[in-house]
C-alpha positions in Angstrom: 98.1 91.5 122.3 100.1 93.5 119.9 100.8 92.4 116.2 103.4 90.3 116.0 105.6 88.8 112.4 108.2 87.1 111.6 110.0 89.3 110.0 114.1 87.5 110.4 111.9 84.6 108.5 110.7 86.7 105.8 113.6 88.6 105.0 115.5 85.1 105.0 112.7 83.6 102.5 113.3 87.2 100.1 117.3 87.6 100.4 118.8 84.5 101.7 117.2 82.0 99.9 115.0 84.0 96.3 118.1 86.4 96.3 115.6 89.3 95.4 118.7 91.4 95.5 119.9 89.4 92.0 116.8 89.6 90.5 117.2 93.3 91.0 119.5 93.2 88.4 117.3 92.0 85.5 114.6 94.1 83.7 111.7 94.9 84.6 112.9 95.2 87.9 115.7 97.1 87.6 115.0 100.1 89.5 115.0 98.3 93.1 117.3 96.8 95.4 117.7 95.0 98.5 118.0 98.8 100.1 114.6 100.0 98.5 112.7 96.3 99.0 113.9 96.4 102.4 111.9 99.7 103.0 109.2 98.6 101.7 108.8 96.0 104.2 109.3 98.0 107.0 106.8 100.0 105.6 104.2 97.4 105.3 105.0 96.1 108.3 104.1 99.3 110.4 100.7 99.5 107.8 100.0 96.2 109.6 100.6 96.7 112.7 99.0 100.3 112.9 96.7 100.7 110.5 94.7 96.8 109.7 95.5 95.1 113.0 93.9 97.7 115.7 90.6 96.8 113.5 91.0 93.1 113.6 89.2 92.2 116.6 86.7 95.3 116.0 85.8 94.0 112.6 85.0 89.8 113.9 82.8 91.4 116.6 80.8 94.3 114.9 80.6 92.7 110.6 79.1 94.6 108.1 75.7 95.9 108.1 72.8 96.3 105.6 70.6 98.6 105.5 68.7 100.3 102.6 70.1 98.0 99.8 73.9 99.1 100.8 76.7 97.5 103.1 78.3 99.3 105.4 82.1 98.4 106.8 82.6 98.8 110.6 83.8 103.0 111.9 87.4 103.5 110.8 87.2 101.0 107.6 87.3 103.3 105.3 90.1 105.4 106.6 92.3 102.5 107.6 91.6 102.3 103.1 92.4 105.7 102.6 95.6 105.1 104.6 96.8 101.5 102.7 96.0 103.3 99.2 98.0 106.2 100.2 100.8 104.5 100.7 101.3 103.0 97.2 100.0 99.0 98.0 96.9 98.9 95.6 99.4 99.3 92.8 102.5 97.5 94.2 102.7 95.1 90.9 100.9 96.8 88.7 103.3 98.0 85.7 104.8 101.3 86.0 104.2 102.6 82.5 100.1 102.0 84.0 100.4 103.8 86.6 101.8 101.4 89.6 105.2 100.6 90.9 105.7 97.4 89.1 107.5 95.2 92.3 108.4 92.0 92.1 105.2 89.6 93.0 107.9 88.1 95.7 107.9 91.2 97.6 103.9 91.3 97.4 103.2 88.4 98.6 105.9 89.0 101.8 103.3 92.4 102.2 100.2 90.5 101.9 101.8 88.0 104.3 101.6 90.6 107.2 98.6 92.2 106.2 96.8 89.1 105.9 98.3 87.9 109.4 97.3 92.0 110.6 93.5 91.8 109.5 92.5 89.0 106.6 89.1 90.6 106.3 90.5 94.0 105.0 92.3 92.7 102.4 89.5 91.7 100.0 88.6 95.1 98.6 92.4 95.8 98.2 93.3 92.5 96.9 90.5 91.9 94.5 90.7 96.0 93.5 94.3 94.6 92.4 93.2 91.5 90.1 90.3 93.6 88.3 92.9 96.1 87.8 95.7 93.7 86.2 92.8 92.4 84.2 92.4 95.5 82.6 95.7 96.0 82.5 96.2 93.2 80.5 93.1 92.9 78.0 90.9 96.4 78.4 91.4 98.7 75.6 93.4 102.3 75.4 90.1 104.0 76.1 88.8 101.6 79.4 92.6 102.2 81.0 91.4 105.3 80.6 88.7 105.3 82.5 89.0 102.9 85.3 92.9 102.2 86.2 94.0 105.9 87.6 90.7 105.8 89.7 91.3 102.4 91.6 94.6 102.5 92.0 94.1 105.9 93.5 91.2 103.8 95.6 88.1 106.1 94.4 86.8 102.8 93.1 87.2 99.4 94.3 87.0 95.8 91.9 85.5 92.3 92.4 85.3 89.1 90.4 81.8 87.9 89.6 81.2 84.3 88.4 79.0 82.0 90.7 75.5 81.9 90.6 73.0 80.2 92.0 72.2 77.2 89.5 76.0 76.9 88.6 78.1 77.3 91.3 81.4 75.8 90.7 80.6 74.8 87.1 80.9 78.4 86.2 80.4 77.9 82.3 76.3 76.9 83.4 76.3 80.3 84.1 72.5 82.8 83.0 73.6 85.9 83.1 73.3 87.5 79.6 74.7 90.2 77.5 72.4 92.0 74.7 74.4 94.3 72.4 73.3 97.4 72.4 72.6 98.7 69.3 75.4 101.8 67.5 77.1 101.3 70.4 80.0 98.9 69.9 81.5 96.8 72.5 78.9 97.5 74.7 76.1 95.8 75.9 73.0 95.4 78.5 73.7 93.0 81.3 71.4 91.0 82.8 71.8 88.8 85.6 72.4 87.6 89.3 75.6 86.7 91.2 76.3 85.3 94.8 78.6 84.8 96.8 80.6 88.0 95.4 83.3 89.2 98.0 83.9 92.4 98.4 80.6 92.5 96.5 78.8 96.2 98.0 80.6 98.6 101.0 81.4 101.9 101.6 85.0 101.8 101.4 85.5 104.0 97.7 82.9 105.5 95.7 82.1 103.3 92.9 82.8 99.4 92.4 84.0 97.8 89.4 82.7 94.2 88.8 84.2 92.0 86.4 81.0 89.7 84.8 81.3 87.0 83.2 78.1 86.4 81.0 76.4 85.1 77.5 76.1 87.3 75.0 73.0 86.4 73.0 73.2 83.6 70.3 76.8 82.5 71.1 77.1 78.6 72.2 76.2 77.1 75.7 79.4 75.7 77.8 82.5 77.2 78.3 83.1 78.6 74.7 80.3 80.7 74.6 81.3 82.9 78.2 82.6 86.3 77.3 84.4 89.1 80.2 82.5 92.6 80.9 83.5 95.7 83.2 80.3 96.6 85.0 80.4 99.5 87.2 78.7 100.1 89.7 78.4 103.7 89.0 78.3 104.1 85.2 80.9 107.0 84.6 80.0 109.3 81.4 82.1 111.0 78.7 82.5 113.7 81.6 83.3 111.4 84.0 79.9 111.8 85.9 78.7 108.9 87.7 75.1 107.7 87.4 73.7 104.2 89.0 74.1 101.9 86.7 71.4 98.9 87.5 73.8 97.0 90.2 71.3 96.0 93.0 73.1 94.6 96.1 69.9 92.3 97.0 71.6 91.1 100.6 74.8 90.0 102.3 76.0 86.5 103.3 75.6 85.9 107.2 79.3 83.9 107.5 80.9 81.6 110.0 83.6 83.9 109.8 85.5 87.0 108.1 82.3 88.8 109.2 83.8 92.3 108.1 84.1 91.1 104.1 81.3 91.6 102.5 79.7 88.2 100.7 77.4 89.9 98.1 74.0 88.5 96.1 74.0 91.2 93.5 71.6 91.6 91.0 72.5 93.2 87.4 69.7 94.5 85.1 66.7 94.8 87.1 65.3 97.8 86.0 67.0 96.5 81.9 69.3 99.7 82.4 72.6 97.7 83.3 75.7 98.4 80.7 78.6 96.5 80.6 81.5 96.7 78.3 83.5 93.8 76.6 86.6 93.2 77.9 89.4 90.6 76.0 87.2 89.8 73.3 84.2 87.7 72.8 83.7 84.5 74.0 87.0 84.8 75.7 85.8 85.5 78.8 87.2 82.4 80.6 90.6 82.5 78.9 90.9 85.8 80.5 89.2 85.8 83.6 91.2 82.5 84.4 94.6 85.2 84.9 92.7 87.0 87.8 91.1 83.3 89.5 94.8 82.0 89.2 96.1 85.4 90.8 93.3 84.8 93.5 94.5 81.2 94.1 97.3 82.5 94.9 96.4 85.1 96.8 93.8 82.3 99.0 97.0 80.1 99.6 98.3 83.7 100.9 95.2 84.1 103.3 96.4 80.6 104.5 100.3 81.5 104.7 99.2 84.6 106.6 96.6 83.2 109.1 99.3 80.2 110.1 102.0 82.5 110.5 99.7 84.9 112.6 98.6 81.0 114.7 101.6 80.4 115.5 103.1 83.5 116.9 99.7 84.0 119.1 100.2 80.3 120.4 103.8 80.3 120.5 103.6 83.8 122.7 101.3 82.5 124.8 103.0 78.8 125.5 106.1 81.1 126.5 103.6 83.0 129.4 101.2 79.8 130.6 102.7 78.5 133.4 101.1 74.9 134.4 102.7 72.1 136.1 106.0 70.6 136.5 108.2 68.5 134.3 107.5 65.0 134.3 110.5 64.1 135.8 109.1 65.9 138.5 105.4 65.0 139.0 105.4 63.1 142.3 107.6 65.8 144.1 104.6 68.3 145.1 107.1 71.2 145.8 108.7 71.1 142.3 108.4 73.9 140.7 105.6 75.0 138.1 106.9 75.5 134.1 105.4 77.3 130.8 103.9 74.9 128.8 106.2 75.1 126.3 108.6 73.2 128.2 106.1 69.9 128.2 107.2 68.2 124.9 103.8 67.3 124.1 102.9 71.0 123.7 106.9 71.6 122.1 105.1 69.0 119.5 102.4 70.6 118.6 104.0 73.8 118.0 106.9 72.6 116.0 104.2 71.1 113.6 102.4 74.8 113.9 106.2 76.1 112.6 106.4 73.8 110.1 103.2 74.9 108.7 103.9 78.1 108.6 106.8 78.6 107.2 106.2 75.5 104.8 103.5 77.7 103.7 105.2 80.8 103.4 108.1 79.4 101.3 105.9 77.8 98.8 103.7 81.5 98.8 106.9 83.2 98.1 108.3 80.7 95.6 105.3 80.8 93.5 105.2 84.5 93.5 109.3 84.0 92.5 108.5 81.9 89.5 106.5 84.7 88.0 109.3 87.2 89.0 111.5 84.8 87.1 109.2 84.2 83.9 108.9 87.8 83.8 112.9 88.4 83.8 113.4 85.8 81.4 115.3 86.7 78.6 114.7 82.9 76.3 111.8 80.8 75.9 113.5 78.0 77.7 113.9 80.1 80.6 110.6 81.6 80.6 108.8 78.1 80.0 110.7 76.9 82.7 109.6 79.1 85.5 106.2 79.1 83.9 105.4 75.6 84.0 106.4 75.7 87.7 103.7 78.5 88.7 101.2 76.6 86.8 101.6 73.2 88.2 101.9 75.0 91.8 98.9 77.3 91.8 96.4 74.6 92.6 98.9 72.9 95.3 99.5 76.6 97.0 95.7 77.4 97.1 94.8 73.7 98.2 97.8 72.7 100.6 98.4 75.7 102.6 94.3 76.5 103.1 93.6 73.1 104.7 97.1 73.0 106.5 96.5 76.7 108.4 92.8 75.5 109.1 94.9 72.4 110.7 96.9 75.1 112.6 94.7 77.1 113.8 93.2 73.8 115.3 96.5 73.1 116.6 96.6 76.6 118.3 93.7 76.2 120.0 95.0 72.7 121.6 97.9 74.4 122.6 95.3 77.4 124.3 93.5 74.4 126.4 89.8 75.8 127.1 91.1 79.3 126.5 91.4 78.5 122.8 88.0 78.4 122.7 86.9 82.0 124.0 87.0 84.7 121.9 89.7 86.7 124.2 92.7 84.8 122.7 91.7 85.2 119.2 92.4 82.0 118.0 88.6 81.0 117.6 88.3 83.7 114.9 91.4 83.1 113.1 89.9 79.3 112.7 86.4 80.5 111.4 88.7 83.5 109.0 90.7 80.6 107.0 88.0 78.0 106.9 86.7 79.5 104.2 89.7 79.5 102.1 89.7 75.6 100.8 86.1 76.3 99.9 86.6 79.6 97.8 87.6 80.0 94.3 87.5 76.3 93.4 87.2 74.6 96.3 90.2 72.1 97.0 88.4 69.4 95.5 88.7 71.5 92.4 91.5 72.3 92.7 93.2 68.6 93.4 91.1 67.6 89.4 92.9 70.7 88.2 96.4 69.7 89.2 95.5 66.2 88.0 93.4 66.3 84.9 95.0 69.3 83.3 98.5 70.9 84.8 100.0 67.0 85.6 98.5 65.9 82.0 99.4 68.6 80.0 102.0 68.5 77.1 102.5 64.8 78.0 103.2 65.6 81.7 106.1 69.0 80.9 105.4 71.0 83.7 105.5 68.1 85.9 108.6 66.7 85.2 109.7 70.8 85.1 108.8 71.0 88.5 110.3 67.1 89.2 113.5 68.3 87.4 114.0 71.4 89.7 113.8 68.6 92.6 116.7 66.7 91.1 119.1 69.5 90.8 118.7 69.4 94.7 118.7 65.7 95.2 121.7 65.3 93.2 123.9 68.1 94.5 125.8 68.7 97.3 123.1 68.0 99.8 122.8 64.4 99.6 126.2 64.0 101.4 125.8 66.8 103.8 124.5 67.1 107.4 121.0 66.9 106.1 122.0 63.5 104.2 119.0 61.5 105.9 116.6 64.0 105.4 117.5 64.5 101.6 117.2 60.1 101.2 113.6 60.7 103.0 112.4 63.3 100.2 114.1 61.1 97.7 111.8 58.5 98.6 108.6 60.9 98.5 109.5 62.1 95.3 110.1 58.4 93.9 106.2 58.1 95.3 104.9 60.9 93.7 106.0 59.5 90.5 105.2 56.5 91.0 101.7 57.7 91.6 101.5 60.0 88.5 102.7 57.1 86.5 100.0 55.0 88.1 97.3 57.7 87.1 98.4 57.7 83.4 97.9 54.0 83.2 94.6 54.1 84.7 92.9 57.2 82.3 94.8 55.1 79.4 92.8 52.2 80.4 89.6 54.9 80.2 89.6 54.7 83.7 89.1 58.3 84.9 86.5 57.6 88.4 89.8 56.1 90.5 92.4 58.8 89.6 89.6 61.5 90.8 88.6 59.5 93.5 92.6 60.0 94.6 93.0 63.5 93.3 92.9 64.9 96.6 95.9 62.8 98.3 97.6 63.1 95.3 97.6 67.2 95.7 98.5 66.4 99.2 101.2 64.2 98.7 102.6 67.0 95.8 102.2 69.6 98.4 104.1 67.9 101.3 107.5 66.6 98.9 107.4 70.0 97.9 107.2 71.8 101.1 109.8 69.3 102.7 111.8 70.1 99.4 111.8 73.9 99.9 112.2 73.7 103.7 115.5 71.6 103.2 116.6 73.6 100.7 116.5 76.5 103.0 118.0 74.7 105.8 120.7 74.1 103.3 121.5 77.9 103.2 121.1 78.3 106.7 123.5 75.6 107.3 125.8 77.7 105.5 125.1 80.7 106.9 125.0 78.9 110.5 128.7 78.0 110.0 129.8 81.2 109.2 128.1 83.3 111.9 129.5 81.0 114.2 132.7 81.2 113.2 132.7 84.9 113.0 131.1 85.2 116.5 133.2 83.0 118.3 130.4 80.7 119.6 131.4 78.3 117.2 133.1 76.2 120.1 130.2 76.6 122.2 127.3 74.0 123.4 124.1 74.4 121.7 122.4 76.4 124.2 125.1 78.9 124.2 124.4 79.2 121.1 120.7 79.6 120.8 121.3 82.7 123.3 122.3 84.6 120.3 119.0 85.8 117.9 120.4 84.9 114.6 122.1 81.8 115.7 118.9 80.3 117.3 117.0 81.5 113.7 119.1 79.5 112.0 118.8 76.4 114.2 115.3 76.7 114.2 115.4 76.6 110.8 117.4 73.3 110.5 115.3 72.3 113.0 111.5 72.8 111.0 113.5 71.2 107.9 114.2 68.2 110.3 110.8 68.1 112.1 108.6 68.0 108.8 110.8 65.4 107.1 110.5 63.3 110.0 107.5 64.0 111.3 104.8 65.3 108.2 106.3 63.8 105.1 106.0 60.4 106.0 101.9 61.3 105.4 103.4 60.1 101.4 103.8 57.0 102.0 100.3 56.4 103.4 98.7 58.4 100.6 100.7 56.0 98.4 99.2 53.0 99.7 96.1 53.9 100.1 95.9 55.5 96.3 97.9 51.8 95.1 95.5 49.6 96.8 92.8 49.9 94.4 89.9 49.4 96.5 87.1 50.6 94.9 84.5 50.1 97.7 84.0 54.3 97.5 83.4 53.8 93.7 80.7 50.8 94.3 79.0 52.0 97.6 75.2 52.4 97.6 74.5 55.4 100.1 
């Protein structure tokens, strides 16, 4: 099968409903328009389509290898890498002035949305190459720009992130590994240490790897105070810029239930005591700025998740079209009625409106995100910038959490939809299940991430960036809408959101009363419950503009007197019916999931609290 996108969808999320094309107008991204961005993903498109997705298959089938201490990527890796760098998308974000094209994060995220759908297990080296870079970019000295941007943005060297360990895991600030100054040498320092789990960890993609380490430096205090941020090559460059091992053992690689051609690293820093690091944002900062590249990750999992649903669906929504099996039920005792595709049974029309829903739920609260930092970047007040700010913060745990366990829910759908072919490899979407299943278990698992959006980004400032987010909500459920076509819909969200207050309200009371076991016990369908009012608030929204747009293009086509499907005959007509239509289906059909979550969060049983297992 070839590779297939929705690309009428994402140009509707960019230009229809972001309006990239006004954004364009504000510094710093000035120098673009609808023209250029446009290009660009066309351009990305045809990288996905003939450069990752050919490999997709190839990659699940033959993994990584290791041999001699060193993994190596499956033939035509690393120039299928040679091609994506070439083409400008290591540096897409990265500021101009540092030596990348400084795009708006919007238009990324629509580029990681089909190369994430083309081939999620090449876009770890590229994707993580990206963070380590914007890390420097945003706390490494004059001297290691230098040294290290130019070089992986040109994709001679690659980047990782490297907190777990063994003993810690999740509560990254238990972390071992240790610094030791080196002495006349400032700012630099032996390292000493091991870290699993490390994506992207060793391959042969680029010639050197850059690892981002947290560690200790020696004396400072135990917990989360005491971490501070190095740059550990892999290869140590010298004044000369000759490379030279620097101590970075890759001791094995992770056999996985799935994206078998990433690379899950144990790496081992400082065997031999000749591992140097150098300091990066200051000392015993290293969380405070290793937290911008985990939160750009989040992101970028709930991207893994947009991309996988989006790739689901159009693989199970292909093949409903094709599988022809039995008759309509109208017709079931006539043995000589003719045989239908599935997708005319409504039980399989069902499950693939909920697959829609998902993905492009998913894919307009990707996009949004990556919007609100367009927007706090473009701000010209504090107000302004505080106000998209506190959005992206309060939605980076609910775009991580929500759309990772709602594509692994997808992909499950998919396969329902496939009967026992979903099941063989040959239909693909076996793999595409074991690719995301990973992602609500990766940087912070979802559990994590649910005591994140409750404990600190709900909590915070006296709950600001909630009622920011609550706020942008009520422009929309006090405007125009609420008397409109979608009237009932709009009165259903009205009531999720009255929920989710509710809820938070309920929370408040309960961690005043020094009660903190039952709101974490909850925090999960709390997330959830966040996640689905704001998907359904999004989705209307956008069936809002399409609405519009819908009344026009009818009008000017003449179909405007036509039945409905007349109507859906035309491409861009049935697009924007469909569109109404997800906005309908998940109002109706997934949002009501609040009211359950409420209940069970407002009943106050405690049995999970008191059980002895």
């Amino acid at each position: 099968m070839s590779f297939t996108c929705d690309m009428r969808d994402v140009r509707f999320n960019l230009f229809d409903f972001l309006d990239l094309g006004r954004l364009c107008e504000h510094a710093p991204y000035q120098d673009f328009d609808v023209s250029l961005l446009n290009d660009m993903l066309e351009a990305a498109r045809d990288t996905a389509a003939n450069v990752l997705y050919p490999l997709h298959e190839q990659g699940d089938r033959l993994g990584v290898r290791f041999e001699d201490g060193r993994v190596k990527l499956p033939p035509g890796w690393r120039e299928a890498y040679e091609t994506y760098v070439e083409m400008g998308w290591n540096g897409l974000v990265i500021p101009e002035e540092q030596g990348g094209q400084g795009l708006p994060m919007a238009l990324y995220a629509a580029a990681q949305d089909m190369f994430i759908s083309a081939n999620g297990s090449f876009m770890f080296t590229p994707g993580l190459t990206t963070g380590a870079a914007n890390l420097i970019v945003s706390f490494g000295t004059d001297a290691q720009k230098e040294v290290y941007l130019e070089k992986m943005l040109e994709g001679q060297w690659a980047g990782t992130m490297c907190l777990t360990e063994a003993d810690a895991g999740t509560a990254v600030p238990d972390l071992r590994s240790s610094a030791t100054p080196i002495e006349g040498q400032d700012g630099k320092y032996h390292i000493k240490g091991q870290k699993i789990f490390i994506s992207a960890g060793d391959h042969d993609l680029t010639d050197n790897i850059i690892h981002m380490v947290l560690a200790r430096i020696d004396g400072d205090p135990s917990g989360s105070k005491g971490v501070s941020l190095f740059i550990v090559p892999r290869m140590r460059p010298d004044a000369e810029g000759n490379l030279s091992f620097n101590d970075v053992t890759t001791v094995g690689c992770e056999e996985k239930m799935g994206i078998h051609a990433c690379p899950t690293c144990t790496l081992s820093f400082g065997e031999a005591d000749d591992c140097e690091g150098w300091l990066i944002g200051g000392r015993s900062k290293g969380l405070r700025c290793m937290f911008q590249m985990m939160n750009e990750a989040r992101i970028a999992v709930g991207a893994q998740g947009m991309g996988t649903a989006s790739a689901a669906w159009l693989k199970t929504l292909n093949y409903a079209r094709e599988r022809v099996q039995g008759t309509r039920l109208r017709d079931m005792k006539n043995p000589d009625a003719e045989r239908v595709q599935i997708i005319k049974h409504p039980d399989v029309a069902r499950m693939l409106m909920h697959m829609k829903a998902i993905a492009e739920g998913s894919r307009a609260l990707v996009y949004y995100a990556a919007y609100c930092h367009d927007r706090e970047m473009a701000a010209e007040d504090k107000a302004a910038k505080h106000r998209w700010n506190h959005q992206l913060e309060i939605l980076t745990p609910i775009v991580k959490a929500w759309c990772s366990d709602e594509a692994f829910r997808a992909t499950e759908i998919g396969i329902q939809v496939h009967g026992g072919y979903g099941y063989i490899r040959e239909y693909g979407l076996e793999q595409l299940a074991r690719d995301v299943k990973i992602a609500s278990l990766y940087e912070g698992t979802n559990g994590v991430q649910a005591l994140d959006l409750l404990g600190r980004k709900v909590s915070r400032k006296g709950g600001m960036m909630l009622m920011t987010l609550l706020g942008e909500l009520g422009k929309f459920l006090n405007g125009p809408a609420l008397q409109g076509p979608l009237a009932k819909e709009v009165a259903a969200l009205c009531e999720a959101q009255d929920l989710l207050t509710k809820t938070a309200f309920s929370f408040a009371q309960s961690n005043m009363s020094g009660d903190v076991d039952y709101p974490a016990l909850h925090a999960c369908s709390f997330l959830q419950m966040m996640g689905d009012t704001l998907v359904a608030w999004l989705l209307l929204r956008q069936a809002t503009r399409a609405q519009e747009m819908l009344t026009a293009y009818l009008a000017k086509t003449g179909l405007a007197g036509k039945d409905h499907a007349t109507q859906c005959e035309d491409p861009e007509a049935r697009f924007l019916h469909g569109k109404i239509a997800t906005a309908r289906f998940f109002t109706h059909q997934i949002l009501p999931r609040t009211q359950a979550r409420f209940q069970s969060i407002l009943s106050e049983d405690r049995s999970v609290l008191e059980v002895v297992f």
